[in-house]
C-alpha positions in Angstrom: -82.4 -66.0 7.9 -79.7 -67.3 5.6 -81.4 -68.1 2.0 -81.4 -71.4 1.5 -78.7 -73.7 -1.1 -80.5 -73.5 -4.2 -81.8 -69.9 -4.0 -78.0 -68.9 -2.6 -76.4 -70.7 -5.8 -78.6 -69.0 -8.3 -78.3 -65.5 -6.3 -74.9 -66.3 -6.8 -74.4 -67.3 -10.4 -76.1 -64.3 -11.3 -74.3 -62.0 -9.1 -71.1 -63.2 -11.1 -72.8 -62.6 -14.7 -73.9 -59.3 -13.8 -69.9 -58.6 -12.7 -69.3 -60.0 -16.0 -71.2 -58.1 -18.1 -70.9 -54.7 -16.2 -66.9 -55.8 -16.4 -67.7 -56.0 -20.4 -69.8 -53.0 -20.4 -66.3 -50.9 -18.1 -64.5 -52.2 -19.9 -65.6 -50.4 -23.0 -65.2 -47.4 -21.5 -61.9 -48.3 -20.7 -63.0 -48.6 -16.8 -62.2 -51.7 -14.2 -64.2 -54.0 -12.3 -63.6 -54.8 -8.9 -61.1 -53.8 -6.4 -59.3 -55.1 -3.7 -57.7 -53.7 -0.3 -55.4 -55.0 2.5 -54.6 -52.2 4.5 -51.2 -51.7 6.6 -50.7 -48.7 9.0 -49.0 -45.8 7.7 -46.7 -46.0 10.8 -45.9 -49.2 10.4 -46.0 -48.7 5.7 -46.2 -52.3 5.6 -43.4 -53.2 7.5 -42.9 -56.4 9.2 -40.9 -57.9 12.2 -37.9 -58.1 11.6 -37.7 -55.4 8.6 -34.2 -53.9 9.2 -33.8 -50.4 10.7 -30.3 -50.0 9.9 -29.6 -46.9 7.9 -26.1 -49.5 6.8 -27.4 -52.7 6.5 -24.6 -54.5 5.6 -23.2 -56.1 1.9 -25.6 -58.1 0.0 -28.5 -56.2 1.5 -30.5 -53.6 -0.3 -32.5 -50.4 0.7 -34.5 -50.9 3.7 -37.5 -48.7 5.3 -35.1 -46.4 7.4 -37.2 -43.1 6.4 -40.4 -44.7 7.3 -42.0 -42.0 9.9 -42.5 -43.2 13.6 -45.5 -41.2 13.6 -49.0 -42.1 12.7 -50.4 -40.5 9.0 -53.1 -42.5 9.0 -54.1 -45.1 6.2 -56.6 -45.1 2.8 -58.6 -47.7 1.9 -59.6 -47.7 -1.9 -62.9 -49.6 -2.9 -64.0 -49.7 -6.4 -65.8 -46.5 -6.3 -65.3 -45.3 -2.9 -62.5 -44.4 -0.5 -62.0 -44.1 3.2 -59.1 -42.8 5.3 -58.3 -43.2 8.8 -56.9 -40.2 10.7 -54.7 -40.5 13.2 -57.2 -39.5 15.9 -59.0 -42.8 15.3 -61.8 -41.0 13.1 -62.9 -42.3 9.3 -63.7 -39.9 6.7 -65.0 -41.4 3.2 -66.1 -40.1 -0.4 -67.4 -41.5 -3.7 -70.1 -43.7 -4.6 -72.6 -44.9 -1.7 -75.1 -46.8 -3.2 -74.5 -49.6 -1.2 -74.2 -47.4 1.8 -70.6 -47.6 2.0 -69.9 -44.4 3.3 -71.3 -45.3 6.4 -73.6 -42.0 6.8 -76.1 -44.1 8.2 -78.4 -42.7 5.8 -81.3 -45.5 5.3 -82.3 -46.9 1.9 -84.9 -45.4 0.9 -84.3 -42.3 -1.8 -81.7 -41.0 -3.8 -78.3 -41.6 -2.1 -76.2 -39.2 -3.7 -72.3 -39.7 -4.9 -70.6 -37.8 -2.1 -67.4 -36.1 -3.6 -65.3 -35.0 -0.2 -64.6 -36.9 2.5 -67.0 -36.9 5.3 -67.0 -38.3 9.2 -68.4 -41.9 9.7 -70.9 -41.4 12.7 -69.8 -43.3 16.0 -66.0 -44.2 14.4 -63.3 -42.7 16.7 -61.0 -45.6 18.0 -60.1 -46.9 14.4 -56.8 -48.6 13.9 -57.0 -49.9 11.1 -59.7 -49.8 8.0 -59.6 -52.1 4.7 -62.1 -51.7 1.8 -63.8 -54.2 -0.8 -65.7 -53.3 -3.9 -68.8 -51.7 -2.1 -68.1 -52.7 1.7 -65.6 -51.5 4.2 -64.5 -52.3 7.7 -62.1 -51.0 10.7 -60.4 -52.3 13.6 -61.0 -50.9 16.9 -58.7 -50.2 19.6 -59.2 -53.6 21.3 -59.8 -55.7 18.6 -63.2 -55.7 17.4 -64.3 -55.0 13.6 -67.0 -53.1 12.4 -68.6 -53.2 9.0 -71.2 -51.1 6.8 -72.0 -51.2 3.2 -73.2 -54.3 0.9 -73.2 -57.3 2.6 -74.6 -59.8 -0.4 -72.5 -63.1 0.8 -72.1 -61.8 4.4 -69.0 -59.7 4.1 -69.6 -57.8 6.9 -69.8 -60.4 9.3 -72.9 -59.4 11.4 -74.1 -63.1 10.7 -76.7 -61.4 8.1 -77.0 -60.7 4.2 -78.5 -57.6 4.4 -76.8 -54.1 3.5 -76.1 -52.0 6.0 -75.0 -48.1 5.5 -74.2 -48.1 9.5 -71.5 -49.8 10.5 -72.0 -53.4 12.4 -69.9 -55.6 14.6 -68.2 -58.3 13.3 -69.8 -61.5 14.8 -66.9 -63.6 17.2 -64.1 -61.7 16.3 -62.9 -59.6 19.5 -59.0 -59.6 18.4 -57.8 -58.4 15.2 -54.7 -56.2 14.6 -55.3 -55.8 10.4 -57.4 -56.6 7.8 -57.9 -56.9 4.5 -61.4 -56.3 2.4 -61.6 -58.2 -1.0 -64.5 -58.4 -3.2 -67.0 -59.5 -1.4 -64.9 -60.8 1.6 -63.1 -59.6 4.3 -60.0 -61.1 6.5 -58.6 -60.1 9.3 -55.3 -61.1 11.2 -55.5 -61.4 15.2 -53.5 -61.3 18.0 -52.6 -65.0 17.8 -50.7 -63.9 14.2 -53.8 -66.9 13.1 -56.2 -65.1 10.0 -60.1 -65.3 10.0 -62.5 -64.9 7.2 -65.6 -64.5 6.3 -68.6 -63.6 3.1 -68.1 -64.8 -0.6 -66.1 -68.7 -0.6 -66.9 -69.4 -4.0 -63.2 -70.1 -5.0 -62.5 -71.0 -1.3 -60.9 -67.6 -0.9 -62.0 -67.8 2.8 -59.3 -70.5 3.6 -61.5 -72.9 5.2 -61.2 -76.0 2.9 -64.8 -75.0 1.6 -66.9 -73.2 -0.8 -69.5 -72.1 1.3 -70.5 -68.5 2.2 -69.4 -67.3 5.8 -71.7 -64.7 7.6 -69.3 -64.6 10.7 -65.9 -64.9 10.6 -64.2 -68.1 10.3 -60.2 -69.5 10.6 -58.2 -69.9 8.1 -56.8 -73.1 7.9 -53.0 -74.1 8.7 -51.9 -70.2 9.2 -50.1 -69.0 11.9 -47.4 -66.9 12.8 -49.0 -64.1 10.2 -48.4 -60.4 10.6 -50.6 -59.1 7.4 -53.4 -60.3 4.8 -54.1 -59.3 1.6 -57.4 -59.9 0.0 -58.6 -59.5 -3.4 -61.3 -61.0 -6.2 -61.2 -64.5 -5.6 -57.7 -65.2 -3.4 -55.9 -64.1 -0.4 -52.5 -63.8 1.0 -50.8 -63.6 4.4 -47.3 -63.0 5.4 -45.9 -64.7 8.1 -43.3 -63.0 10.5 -40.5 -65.3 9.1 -40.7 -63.5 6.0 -42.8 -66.2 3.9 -46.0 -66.2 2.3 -48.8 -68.6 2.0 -51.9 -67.7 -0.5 -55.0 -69.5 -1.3 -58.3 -69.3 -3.1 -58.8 -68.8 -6.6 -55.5 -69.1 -9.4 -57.0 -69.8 -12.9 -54.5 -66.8 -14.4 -51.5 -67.9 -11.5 -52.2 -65.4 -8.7 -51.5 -67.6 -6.1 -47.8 -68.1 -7.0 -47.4 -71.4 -6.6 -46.3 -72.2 -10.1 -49.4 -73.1 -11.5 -52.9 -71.7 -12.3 -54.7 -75.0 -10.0 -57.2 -73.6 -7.0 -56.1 -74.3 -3.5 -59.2 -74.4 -1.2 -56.4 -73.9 2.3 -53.1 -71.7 2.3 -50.4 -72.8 -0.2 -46.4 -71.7 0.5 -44.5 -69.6 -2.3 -41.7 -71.6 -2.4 -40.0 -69.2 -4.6 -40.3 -66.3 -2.3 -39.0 -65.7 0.9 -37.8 -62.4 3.2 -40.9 -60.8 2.6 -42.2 -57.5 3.9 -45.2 -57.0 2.5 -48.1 -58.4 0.3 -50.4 -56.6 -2.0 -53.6 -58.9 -3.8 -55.4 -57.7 -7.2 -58.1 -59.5 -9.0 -55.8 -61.7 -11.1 -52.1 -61.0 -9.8 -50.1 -60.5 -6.6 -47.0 -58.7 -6.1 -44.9 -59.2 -3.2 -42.1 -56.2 -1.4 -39.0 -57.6 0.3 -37.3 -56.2 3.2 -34.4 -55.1 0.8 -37.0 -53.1 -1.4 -37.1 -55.4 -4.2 -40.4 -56.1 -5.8 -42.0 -59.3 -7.2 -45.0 -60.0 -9.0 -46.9 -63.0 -10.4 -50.2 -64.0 -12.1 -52.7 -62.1 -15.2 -50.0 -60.0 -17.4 -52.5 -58.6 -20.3 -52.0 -55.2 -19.4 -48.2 -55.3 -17.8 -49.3 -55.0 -14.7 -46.3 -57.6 -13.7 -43.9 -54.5 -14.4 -41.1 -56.5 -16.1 -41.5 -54.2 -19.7 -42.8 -57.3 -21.2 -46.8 -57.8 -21.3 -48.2 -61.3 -22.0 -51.6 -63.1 -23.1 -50.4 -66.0 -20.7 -49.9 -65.8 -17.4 -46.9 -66.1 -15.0 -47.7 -68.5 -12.2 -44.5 -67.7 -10.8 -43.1 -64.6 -9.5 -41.0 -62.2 -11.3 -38.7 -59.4 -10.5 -39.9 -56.0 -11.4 -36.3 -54.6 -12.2 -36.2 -50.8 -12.0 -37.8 -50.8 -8.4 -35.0 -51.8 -5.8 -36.0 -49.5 -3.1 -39.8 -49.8 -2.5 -40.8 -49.3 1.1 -44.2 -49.8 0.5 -46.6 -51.2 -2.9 -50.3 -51.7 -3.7 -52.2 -53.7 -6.5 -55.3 -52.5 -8.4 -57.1 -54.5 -10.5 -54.7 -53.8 -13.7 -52.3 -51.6 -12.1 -50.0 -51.4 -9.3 -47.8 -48.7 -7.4 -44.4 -48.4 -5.4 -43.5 -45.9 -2.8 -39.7 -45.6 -3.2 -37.4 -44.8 -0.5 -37.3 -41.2 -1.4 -40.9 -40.9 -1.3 -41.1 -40.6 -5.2 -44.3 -42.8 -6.3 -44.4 -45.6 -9.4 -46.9 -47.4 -11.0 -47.2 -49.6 -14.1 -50.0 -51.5 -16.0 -53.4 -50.6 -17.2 -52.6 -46.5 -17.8 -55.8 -45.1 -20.1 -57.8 -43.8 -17.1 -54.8 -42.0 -15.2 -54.7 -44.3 -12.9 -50.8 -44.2 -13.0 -50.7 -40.6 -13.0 -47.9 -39.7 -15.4 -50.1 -37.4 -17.5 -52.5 -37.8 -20.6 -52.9 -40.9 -22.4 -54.8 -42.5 -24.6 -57.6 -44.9 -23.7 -56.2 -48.0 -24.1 -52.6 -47.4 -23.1 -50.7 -49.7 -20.9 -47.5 -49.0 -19.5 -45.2 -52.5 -18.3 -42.6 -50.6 -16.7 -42.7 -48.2 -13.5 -43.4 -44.9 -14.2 -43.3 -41.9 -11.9 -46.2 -40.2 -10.4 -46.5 -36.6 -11.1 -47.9 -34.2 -8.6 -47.6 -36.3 -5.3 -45.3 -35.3 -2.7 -43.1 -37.4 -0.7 -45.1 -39.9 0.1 -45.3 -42.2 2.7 -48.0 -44.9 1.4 -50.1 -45.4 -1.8 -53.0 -47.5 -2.3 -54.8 -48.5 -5.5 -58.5 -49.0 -6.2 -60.8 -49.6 -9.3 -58.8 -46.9 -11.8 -57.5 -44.4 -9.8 -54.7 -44.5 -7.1 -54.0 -42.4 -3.6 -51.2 -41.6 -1.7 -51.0 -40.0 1.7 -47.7 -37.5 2.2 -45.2 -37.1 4.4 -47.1 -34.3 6.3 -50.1 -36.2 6.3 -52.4 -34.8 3.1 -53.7 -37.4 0.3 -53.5 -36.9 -3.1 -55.7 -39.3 -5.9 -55.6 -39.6 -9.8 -57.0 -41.5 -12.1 -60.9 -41.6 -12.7 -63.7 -39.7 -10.8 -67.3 -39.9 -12.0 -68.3 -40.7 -8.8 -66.2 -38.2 -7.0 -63.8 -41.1 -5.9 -61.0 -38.7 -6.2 -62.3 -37.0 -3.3 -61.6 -33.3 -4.6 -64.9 -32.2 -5.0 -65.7 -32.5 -8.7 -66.1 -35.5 -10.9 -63.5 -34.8 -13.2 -60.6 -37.5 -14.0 -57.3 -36.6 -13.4 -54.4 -37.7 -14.7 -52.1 -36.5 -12.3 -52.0 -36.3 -8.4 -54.8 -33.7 -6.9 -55.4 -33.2 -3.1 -58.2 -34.8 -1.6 -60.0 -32.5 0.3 -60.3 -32.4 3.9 -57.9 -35.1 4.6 -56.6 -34.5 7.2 
């Protein structure tokens, strides 16, 4: 049974201060809080309808995904301290930190659950089409439609209709049609088959879309979508692309991250006005950036660490979005929490922002650097997606390996040692 209002609100508000203060404590150590995941298959790398297959496309029109691979690579989802990867035989494999079970070993919660450091098997998942992790929780899409969920479950992001952790993975309550999905914090969303969005778990900054504030067990629409192809999801805000190219975002926007030119909640979806043509969306605790067909890249929201990628970081934020001007030909981009990456058409990687962990992998630097324009990855081969999580980063290659840098106490990096990296190493057993 649900807890009731008052216990809920004070579970809540101290849920929030201990983010804070483990943030401060992180921090410190020069490490991130939080982490957010939408998650777009590697045969589609974030492509929507309409993205141009032309290898001319015409004058006026930049770069488009041409050299994305028809095939299948499979997909990573990055969650704070843990990772998962689909395969393309519709098996998950995950590594790092499973304290809140989400690994999905089914392993029950009563002893030591030990940091696993390479990728192993989730029990019972072989028809995965899709997978998307929050902080401590992630969740796949089946081939059919339904979502299963394991890990913490603290404001009902896994969507079994309880609040109770679960290192197996669980069925997401009413929801029988999903195509993608997108874990944030302590949310999830999913888009279905009628191109409306559904979410459900932490509503505290009405991140679930449903003109509310109120937790959601089970999955719930979002209001005044359709017509989406994609959802991004992060701390306290989401976003969803729509086929015509435009994006609508709602939730949380004290530092701008909604894009809406100014830094004012919205409790149901919001347009960017100032956007349009858009491919793909990726959501980070306090900014967004946004990939257009033509391989430009745009960002808006929290700047402190340059994670905007226009060479200029900023105390104040940018409500609006901005050009990131040396990356014209991104076919695909993620957001961390203070850091964000670009494949390029080549299938050379970039990342800017928060740098001091590695997680942009252009080789030692000190602790508190932070780097405001793309730099490249060194170590990762052509690659055909990347994702970002907590402070490190992954990319999956052209032949279908991943690679991670960028922090591994917990073994996040997946390479069987807990050593940080600050350049690309293999993950092991992947594929």
């Amino acid at each position: 049974m649900l807890r009731n209002g008052f216990v809920r609100g004070f579970a809540r508000l101290y849920f929030l201060l201990a983010l804070g203060a483990a943030s401060a404590t992180l921090m410190a150590c020069n490490a991130i809080l939080g982490v957010e995941d939408v998650t777009l298959r590697t045969r589609d790398a974030g492509r929507t309808p309409g993205d141009d297959d032309d290898d001319d496309p015409g004058p006026g029109v930049g770069p488009t995904d041409v050299d994305t691979p028809a095939v299948d690579l499979g997909e990573l989802a990055l969650g704070f301290n843990h990772a998962c990867g689909r395969l393309p035989d519709g098996t998950v494999r995950c590594w790092g930190d499973n304290g809140a079970g989400q690994i999905g070993d089914g392993i029950p919660f009563d002893g030591s659950r030990p940091n696993v450091l390479t990728p192993q098997r989730v029990p019972g998942i072989d028809d995965a089409i899709a997978v998307a992790s929050g902080v401590s929780h992630t969740c796949v899409v089946h081939r059919g439609g339904a979502v299963s969920c394991w890990g913490s479950n603290f404001f009902g992001q896994l969507g079994d209709g309880t609040e109770q952790r679960n290192s197996k993975p669980v069925r997401v309550l009413g929801l029988q049609n999903a195509t993608a999905l997108a874990g944030g914090t302590s949310f999830t969303c999913a888009v279905r088959t009628d191109e409306t969005v559904a979410c459900w778990g932490a509503n505290y900054s009405g991140q679930l879309g449903d003109g509310l504030k109120e937790d959601r067990p089970t999955a719930a629409p979002v209001k005044g979508v359709s017509g989406a192809v994609s959802v991004a999801a992060a701390t306290d805000h989401a976003c969803a692309v729509l086929g015509s190219g435009e994006v609508m975002c709602w939730g949380g926007n004290s530092e701008g991250q909604l894009g809406i030119g100014s830094t004012t909640e919205s409790l149901t979806p919001a347009k960017l006005t100032a956007l349009s043509d858009i491919a793909q969306v990726a959501a980070a605790a306090r900014f967004s950036c946004a990939r257009q067909r033509t391989g430009r890249v745009y960002c808006w929201g929290n700047n402190e660490f340059g994670q905007l990628g226009n060479g200029s970081p900023t105390a104040a934020p940018n409500p609006s979005p901005i050009l990131v001007p040396s990356v014209g030909d991104a076919t695909f981009i993620w957001t961390g929490i203070e850091h964000a990456c670009a494949v390029r058409k080549t299938g050379g990687i970039v990342c800017w922002g928060s740098a001091g962990d590695g997680q942009l992998g252009k080789g030692s630097v000190a602790g508190s650097t932070a780097i405001a324009t793309p730099v490249a990855v060194l170590g990762a081969p052509t690659a055909v997606g990347v994702w970002t999580g907590g402070n490190r980063s992954c990319s999956i290659a052209d032949d279908g390996r991943a690679f991670c840098w960028g922090s591994n106490l917990l073994g996040q990096l997946g390479n069987g040692t807990t050593e940080t990296s600050f350049t690309a190493v293999p993950v092991k057993n992947f594929p």
